[in-house]
MILUMKOL-675310 format. One line per 5 residues: number of its first residue (from 0); their letters; for each residue x, z, y of C-alpha. Coordinates in Angstrom, 3 decimals. Each point is the difference from the previous one (the first is absolute). Layout:
% residues N
NUM	A	X/Z/Y | ...
***
This chain:
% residues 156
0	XXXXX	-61.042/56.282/-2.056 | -2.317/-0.542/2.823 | -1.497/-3.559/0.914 | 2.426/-0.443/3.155 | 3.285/0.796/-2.302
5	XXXXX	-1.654/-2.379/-2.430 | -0.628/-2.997/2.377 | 3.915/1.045/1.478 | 1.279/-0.463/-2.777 | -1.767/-3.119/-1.712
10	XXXXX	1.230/-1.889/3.515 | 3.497/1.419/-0.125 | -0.010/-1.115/-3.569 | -1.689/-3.478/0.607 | 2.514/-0.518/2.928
15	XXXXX	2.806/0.370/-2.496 | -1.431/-2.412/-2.342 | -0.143/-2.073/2.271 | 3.501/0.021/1.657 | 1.226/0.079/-3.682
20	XXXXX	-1.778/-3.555/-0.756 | 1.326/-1.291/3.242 | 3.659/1.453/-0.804 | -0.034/-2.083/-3.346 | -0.820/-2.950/1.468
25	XXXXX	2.632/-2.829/-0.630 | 1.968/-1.541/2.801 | -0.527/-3.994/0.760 | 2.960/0.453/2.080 | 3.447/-2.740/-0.206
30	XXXXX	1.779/3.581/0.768 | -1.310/1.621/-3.049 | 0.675/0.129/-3.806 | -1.631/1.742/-2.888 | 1.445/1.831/-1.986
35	XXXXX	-0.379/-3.072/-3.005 | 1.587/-2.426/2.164 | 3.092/2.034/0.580 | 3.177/-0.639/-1.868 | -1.463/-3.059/-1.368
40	XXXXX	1.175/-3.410/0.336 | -1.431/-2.112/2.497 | 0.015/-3.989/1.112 | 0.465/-0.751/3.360 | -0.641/-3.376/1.917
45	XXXXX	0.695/-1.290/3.510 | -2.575/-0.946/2.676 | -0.640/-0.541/3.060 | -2.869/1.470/1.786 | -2.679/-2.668/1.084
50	XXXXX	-2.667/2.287/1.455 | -0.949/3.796/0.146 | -3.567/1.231/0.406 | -1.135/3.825/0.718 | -2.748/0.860/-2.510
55	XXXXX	-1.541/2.690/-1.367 | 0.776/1.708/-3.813 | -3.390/1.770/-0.954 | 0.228/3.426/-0.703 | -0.038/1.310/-3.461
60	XXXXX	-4.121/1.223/-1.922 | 1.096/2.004/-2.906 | -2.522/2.540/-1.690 | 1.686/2.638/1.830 | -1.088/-0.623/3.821
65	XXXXX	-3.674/-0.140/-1.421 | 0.378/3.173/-1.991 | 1.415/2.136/2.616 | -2.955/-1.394/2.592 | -2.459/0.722/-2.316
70	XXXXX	0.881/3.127/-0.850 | 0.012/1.424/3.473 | -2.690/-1.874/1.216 | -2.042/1.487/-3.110 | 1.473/3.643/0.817
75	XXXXX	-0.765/-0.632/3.759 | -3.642/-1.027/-1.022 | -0.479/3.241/-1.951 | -0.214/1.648/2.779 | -3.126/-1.438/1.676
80	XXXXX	-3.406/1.112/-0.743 | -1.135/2.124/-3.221 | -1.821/-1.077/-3.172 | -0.223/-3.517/-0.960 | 0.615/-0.994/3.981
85	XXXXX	3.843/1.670/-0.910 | -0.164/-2.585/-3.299 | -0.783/-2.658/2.279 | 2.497/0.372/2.368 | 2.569/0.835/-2.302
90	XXXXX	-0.517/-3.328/-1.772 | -0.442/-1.702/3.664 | 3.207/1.891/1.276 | 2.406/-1.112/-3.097 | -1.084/-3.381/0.214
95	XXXXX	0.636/-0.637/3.709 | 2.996/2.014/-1.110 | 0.909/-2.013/-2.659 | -0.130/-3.391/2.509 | 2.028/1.862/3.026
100	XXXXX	2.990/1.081/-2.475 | 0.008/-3.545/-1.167 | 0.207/-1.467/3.443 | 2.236/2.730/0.736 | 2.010/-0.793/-2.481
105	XXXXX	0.574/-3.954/0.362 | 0.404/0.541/4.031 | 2.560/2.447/-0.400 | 2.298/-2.357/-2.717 | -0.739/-3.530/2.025
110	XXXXX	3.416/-1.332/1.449 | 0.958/-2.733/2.373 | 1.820/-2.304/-2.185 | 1.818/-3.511/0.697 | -1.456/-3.495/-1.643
115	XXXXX	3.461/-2.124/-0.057 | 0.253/-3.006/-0.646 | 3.692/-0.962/-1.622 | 1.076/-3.537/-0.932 | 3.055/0.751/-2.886
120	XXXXX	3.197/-2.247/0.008 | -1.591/-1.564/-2.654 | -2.710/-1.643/1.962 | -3.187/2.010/-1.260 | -1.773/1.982/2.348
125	XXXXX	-1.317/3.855/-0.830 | -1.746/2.430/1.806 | 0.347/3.574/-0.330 | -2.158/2.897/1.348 | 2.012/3.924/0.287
130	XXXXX	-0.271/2.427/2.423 | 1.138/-0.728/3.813 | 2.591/2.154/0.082 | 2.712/-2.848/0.377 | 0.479/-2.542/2.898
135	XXXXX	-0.125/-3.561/-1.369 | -0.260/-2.672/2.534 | -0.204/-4.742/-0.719 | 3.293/-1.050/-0.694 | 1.544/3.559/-1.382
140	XXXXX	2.240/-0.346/-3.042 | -1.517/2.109/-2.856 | 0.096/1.213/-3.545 | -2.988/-0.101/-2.145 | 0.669/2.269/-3.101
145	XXXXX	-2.112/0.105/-2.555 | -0.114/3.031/-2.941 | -0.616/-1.121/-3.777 | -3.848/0.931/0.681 | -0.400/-2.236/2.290
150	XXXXX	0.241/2.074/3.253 | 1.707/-2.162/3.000 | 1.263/1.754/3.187 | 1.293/-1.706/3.225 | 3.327/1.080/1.550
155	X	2.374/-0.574/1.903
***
């Protein structure tokens, strides 16, 4: 293969790691269950919402988003220059590489999500963080459900 259809195809390749990573990534939504959570018995608890903030969930920094960066930005860097100024580069190239598919890869995964603050009908007062992809306003009637692991979801 030439160099162009080798740089082509390391992108194309480092592009689909990438979209694969962010594909795998799980939801933080109240809309959402895994796959372990379904058909499996869950409590459930009744609240009433006492305030709802907008935040922000942080996107996810696996190995993979680093990988895929690196690798093209070291392909891209082989490129430049010949001798040990093509070494350099290279090594330059997949380690700016390296720290663009990592950024890449948490800005692409970040969500708006929803701080809540629920007070239960038993008088203790929770607060749960998902995705904001349900509208919860003070004084709604919700349920909190909570999984066997521990995961708690806000509905209504």
């Amino acid at each position: 293969m030439n160099k162009p259809t080798v740089i082509i195809t390391m992108a194309v390749l480092s592009v689909m790691v990438a979209l694969l990573a962010v594909g795998c990534a799980s939801s933080r939504s109240g809309e959402v269950y895994s796959r372990d959570h379904a058909r499996q018995a869950q409590s459930v608890m009744m609240g009433t919402v006492e305030s709802v903030k907008y935040v922000t969930i942080e996107g996810t920094k696996t190995p993979v988003g680093t990988a895929a960066g690196g690798v093209a930005g070291g392909v891209l860097g082989s490129t430049v220059g010949g001798g040990s100024g093509r070494t350099v580069a290279t090594v330059i190239g997949a380690l700016a590489g390296a720290a663009a598919g990592t950024a890449a890869e948490e800005g692409i995964t970040r969500k708006p999500g929803l701080e809540i603050v629920v007070t239960k009908d038993t008088g203790t007062t929770i607060v749960v963080v998902q995705e904001a992809d349900v509208e919860l306003f003070p004084g709604d009637r919700v349920r909190i459900i909570t999984a066997a692991d521990g995961t708690t979801r806000v509905s209504k």
